[in-house]
N, C-alpha and C positions, 0 to 999 in steps of 0.2 A: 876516683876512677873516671875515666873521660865517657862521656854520653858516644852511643853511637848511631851513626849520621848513616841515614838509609836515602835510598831514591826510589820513586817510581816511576817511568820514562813513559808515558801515556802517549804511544806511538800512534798516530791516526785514531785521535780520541772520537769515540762515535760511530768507529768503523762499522758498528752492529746496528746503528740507529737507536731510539728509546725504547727503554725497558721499562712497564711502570707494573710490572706483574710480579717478578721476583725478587725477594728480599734483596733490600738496599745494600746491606751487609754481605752479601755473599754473592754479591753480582761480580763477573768478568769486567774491567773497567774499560773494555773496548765497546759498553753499551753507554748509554746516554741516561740522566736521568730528565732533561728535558734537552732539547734540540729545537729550538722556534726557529722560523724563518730560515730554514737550511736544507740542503737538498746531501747526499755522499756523491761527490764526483766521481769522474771517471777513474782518478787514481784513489777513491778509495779513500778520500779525506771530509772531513766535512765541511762542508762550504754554505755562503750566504747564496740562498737561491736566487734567479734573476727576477727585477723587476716586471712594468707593465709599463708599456708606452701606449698613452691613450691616442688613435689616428683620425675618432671622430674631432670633427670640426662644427658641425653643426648637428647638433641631437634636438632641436625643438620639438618633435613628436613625441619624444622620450618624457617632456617633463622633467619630471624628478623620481620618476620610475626608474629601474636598473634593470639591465637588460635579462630577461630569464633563459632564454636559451637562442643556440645561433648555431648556424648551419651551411656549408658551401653548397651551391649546386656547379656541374657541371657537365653538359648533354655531352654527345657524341662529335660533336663539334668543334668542339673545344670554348663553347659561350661558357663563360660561370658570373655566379652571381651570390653574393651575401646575402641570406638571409637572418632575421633575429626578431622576436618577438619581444613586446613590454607594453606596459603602458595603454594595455588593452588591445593593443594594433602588430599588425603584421607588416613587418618595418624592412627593406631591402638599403645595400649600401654599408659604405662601413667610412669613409669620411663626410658622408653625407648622410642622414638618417632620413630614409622616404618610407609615406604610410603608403601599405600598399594594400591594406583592409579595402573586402570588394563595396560597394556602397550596399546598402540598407543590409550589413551584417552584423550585426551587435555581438560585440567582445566583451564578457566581462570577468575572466579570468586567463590566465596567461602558462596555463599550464601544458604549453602543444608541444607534440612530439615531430619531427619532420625526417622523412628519408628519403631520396634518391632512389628514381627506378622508375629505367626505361625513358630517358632525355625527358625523365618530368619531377618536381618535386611536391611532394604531398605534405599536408598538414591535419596531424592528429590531435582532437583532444574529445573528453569523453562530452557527451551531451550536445554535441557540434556535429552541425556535417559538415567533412573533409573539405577542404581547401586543395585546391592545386594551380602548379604555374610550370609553363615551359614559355622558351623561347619564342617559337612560332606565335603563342597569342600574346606574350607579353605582359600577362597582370595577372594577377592571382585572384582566382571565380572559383565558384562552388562547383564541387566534382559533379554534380546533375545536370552543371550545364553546358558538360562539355558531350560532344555528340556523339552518339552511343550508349551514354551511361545509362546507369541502371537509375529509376526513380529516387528522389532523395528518399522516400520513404524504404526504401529497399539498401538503402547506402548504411553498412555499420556503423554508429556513431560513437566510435572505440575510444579507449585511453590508450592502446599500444597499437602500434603498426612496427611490422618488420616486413624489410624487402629481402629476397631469400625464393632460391631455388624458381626464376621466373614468374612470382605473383608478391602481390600484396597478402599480408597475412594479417589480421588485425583480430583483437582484444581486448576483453576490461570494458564492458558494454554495461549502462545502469540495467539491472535486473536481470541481466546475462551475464553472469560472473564465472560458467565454465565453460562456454563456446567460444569457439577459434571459428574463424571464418576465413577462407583465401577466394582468391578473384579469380577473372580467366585468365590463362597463359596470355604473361606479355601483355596487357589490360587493367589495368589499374582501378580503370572506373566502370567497369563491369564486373557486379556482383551479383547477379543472378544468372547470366547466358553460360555458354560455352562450358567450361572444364569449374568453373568456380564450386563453390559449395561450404560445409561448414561440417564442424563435429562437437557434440557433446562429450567432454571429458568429468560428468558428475559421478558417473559410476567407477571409475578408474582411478580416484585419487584416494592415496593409499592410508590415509587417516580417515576415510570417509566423505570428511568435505573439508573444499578448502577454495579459495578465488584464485583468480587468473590475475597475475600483476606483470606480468615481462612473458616476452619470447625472444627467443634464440635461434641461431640457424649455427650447425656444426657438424662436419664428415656425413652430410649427409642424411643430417637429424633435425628435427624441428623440436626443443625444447621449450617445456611448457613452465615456467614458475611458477607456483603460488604461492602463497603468505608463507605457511608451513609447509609444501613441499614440493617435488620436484617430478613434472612427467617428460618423457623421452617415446617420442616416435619415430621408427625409422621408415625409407621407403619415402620422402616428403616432396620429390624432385614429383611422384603423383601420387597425389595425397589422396585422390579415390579411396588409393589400395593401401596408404600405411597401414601400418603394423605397430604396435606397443610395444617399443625396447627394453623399456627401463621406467621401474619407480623409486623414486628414492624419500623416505618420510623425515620428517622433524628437522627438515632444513628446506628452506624457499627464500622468496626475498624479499626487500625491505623494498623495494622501490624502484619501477622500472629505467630509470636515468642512473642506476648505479649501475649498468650494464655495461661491459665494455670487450670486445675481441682484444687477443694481445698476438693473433696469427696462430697460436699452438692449443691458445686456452679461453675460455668466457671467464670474465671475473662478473663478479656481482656481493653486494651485501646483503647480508642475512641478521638475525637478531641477536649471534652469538659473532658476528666479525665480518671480515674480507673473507669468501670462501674463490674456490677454482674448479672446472672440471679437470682432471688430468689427461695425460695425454694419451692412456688407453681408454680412453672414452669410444675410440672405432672400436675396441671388444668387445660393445654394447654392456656395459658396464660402465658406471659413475661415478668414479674415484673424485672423495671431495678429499680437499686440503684446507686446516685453514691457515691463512695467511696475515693473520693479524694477531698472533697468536703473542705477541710481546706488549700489546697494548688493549687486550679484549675488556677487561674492567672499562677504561676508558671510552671504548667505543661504544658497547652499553651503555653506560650512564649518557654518552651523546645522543644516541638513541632514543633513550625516553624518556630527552629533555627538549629534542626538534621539534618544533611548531610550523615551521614554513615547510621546506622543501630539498634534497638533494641533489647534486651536480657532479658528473665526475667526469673523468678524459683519459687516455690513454696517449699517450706519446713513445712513441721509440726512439725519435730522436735523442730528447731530454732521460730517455729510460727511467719514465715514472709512470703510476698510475695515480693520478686526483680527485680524492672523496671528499666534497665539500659540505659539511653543516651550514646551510645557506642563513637561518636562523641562529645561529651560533657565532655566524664569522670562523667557522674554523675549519683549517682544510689539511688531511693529513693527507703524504705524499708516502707514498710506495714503494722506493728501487722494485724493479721486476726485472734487474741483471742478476739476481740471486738470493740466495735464502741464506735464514741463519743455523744456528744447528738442531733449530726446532721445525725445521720446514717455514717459519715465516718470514715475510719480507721482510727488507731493513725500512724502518718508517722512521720519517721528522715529519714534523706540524708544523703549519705557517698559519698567522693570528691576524686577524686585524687588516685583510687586504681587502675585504668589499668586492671579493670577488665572487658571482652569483651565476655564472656560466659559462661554455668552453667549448671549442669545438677546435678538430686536427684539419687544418685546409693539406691538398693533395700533397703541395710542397714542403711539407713540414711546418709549414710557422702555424703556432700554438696561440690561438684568439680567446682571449677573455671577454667578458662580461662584466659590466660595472656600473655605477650609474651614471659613470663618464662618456656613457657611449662602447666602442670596441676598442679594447687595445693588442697588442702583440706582447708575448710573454719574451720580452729582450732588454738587455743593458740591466743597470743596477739603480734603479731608481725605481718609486712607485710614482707614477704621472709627473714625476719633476723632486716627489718628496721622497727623503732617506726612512728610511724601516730598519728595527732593529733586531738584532743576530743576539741569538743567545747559545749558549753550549753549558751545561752543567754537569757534573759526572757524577756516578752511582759513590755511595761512601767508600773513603779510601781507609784501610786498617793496616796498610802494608802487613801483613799475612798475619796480625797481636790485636783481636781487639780490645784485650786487655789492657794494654800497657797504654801512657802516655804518648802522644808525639807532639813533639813542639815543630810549627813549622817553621822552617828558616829562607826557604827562597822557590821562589815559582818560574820557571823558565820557559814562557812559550814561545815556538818558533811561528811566525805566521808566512804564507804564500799572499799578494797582492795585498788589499786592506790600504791604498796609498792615500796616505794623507789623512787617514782613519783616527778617531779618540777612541784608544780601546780600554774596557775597564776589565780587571782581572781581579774573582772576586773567589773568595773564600771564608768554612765557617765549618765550625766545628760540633759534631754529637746532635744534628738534625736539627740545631739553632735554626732559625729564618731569619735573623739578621747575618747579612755579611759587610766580613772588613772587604774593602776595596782599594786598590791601587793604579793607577791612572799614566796611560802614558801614549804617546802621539806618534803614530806612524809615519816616517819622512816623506817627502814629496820624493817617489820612486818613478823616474822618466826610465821607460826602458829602449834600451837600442838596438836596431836591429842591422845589419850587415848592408851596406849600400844605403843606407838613409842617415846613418847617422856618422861624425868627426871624432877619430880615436880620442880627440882632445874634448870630449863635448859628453861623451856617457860614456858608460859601460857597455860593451856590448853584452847583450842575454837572451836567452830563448825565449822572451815575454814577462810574465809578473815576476817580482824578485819575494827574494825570500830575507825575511827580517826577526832578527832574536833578538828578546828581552831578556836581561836578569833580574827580578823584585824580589826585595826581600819583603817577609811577612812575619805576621804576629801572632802570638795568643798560641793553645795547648788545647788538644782534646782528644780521645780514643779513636774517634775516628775525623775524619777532614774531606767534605764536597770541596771542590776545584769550580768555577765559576769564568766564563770570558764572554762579555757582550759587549757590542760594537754597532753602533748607527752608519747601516753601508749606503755610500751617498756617492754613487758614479764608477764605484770599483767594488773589483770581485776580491774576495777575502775569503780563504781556506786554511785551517788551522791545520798543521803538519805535526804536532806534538806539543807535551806540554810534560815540562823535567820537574817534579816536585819532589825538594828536599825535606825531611824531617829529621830532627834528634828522637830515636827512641828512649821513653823516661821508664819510671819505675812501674810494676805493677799495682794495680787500685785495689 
């Protein structure tokens, strides 16, 4: 009696991002069991993410330091100016690397936070007095010595600064672990005159006690994080007179740099994941969500295995959010176009790119950090070098985990990939060895209407699209699907992938 020959058409393999939470077996196979170096594009495919084009030319202040954090200014004017810290120094420029540390201020940690506010930009970090630089002076001096200010001894010397609702608000002070402080209206560097002042939030925190690590500014609300939990004041446009909106306990956050506005929502990480406020948060109310709810094992154990430091970004552009394990090398990436059927984001990881900080300039272009100096997150190269794409999928049992399947041939369709060596790898019953099959993407020139001789290309809408048939070997109950590829100057997105099997006897 003839075997019978099943398929399973793995339509926009990925679609859902990686799942490392629910049984392998009984996963939907539109999840991922690993997805490296790939982003879900706009249609919904999964794709190798874009490279980093490095624009420093000269980084000698840098060393061999990697840039920790980087920041656009730009006044009322329209002046802006790069800022980015490393290497102990406060560094302006981004083809040029200039120290712009004031003299006799000793740096020796690189942990500053910096924001915008009011045509001036400030420098936070804890045990430090503040830094600032505008236009009009041109170099970046201690906030005490610009005129007006309040005595450095009087200056908070915070780990957070947020700008929000006309002041500075600062935080995260050695030995002052529950006061908020804000300045005078429109005053940056007056901390004691005018409307300025502070508040003790020790009696308020709803586990009893807990520290100050992030603030937020939202509808109107100035939010307080702590390790373990979450305070919400409203009324903060004059903080005289707030009011306590909202407490929320046994969720706070990991680390003020995992903070990020997405326009509707604050994200931040917490010690069980990605969390969010939702968007009834104006009902003074704190709807959390969490958002990493397909990979939370995973992000745990990233958690309390980091040693260095965290990094993240928001873009709308690119429609992602960027949590980076800076001690790890490892940076998962977010879609925030939408959720899966669990409420979480769709998430891929990217490994191995030395990327250590980010910042969104007003135009949209997305600045990395590296020890290369800064680059632009553009094209499909890392600094000149290829990086590799991986996609692998949840075990496939076509609907019998019982029975045999022999597999007979693997079909993927790929979009761009031109000129690409792609390996398509497969393996049966949770083996870690896979067989692999090998085969090379054309040189695909693509043509476009008025630039190109009907005689000379194809005319096409941009990247083309290219199918393999391979046939394959070996038998097992179940079969991961596998396809990696070193993307080196073109974009590669995997449109499906047709896997044939003979169904065999049962075991």
């Amino acid at each position: 009696m003839a075997q019978e020959l099943r398929s399973i058409n793995l339509v926009a393999p990925a679609f859902k991002g990686v799942n490392t939470e629910d049984s392998p077996l009984a996963q939907d196979p539109s999840f991922a069991e690993i997805a490296d170096n790939a982003v879900i594009d706009k249609r919904g495919r999964i794709a190798a993410r874009k490279g980093h084009n490095v624009i420093t030319t000269t980084k000698t202040v840098l060393g061999s330091d990697s840039i920790r954090a980087i920041k656009e200014f730009k006044d009322n004017a329209g002046n802006t100016e790069v800022f980015s810290v490393g290497n102990n120094k406060i560094i302006s420029g981004t083809t040029t690397l200039v120290d712009e540390t004031p003299a006799s201020y000793t740096i020796t940690s690189d942990n500053w936070k910096m924001v915008n506010f009011n045509d001036k930009i400030y420098f936070y970090q804890r045990a430090y007095e503040p830094l600032v630089y505008d236009n009009t002076g041109g170099s970046v001096v201690k906030l005490s010595t610009v005129s007006g200010a309040s005595a450095a001894g009087d200056i908070p010397k915070a780990n957070e600064v947020l700008s929000a609702y006309g002041r500075l608000w600062c935080a995260d002070i050695a030995n002052e672990k529950s006061i908020v402080y804000w300045s005078d209206l429109l005053i940056g560097h007056d901390w004691t005159g005018g409307t300025s002042g502070s508040i003790d939030i020790s009696k308020v925190w709803p586990d009893g006690y807990d520290e100050i690590v992030a603030l937020a500014a939202h509808n109107g609300m100035l939010i307080i994080f702590g390790k373990h939990s979450i305070v919400a004041y409203q009324g903060a446009e004059a903080p005289a007179t707030m009011t306590l909106a909202d407490t929320v306990a046994g969720v706070g956050c990991v680390d003020r740099d995992t903070v990020q506005y997405t326009g509707t929502d604050v994200l931040f990480l917490s010690h069980t994941g990605l969390k969010s406020f939702g968007r009834t948060i104006q009902e003074k109310s704190l709807p959390i969500s969490s958002l990493s709810g397909n990979i939370t094992k995973d992000i745990i154990a990233a958690l309390q295995t980091e040693n260095d430091f965290f990094r993240s970004v928001y873009s709308p552009e690119e429609g992602f959010y960027l949590l980076t394990f800076v001690g790890q090398d490892v940076t998962y990436c977010f879609d925030v176009r939408g959720t899966t059927e669990n409420g979480s984001y769709r998430v891929t990881r990217w490994v191995s790119t030395g990327f250590t900080s980010y910042t969104r300039q007003e135009n949209g272009t997305l600045l990395v950090g590296t020890s290369n100096g800064i680059s632009e997150y553009d094209g499909y190269q890392d600094n000149g070098n290829p990086y590799r794409f991986k996609y692998y999928s949840p075990s496939l049992t076509f609907g019998d985990s019982s029975r045999i399947k022999i597999l007979k041939k693997l079909k993927p369709t790929l979009v761009g990939a031109n000129n690409a060596t792609v390996f398509l790898k497969w393996a049966y019953d949770f083996k870690s060895s896979y067989a692999t099959a090998e085969f090379t993407v054309g040189d695909q020139i693509t043509g476009f209407f008025g630039q190109s001789e009907y005689t000379t290309v194809e005319f096409t809408g941009g990247a083309l699209t290219n199918q393999k048939s391979l046939n394959a070997t070996g038998y097992g109950t179940s079969i991961v699907v596998g396809l990696e590829a070193d993307i080196d100057g073109s974009t590669l997105s995997l449109q499906e992938i047709n896997v044939m099997a003979l169904i065999g006897k049962l075991l």
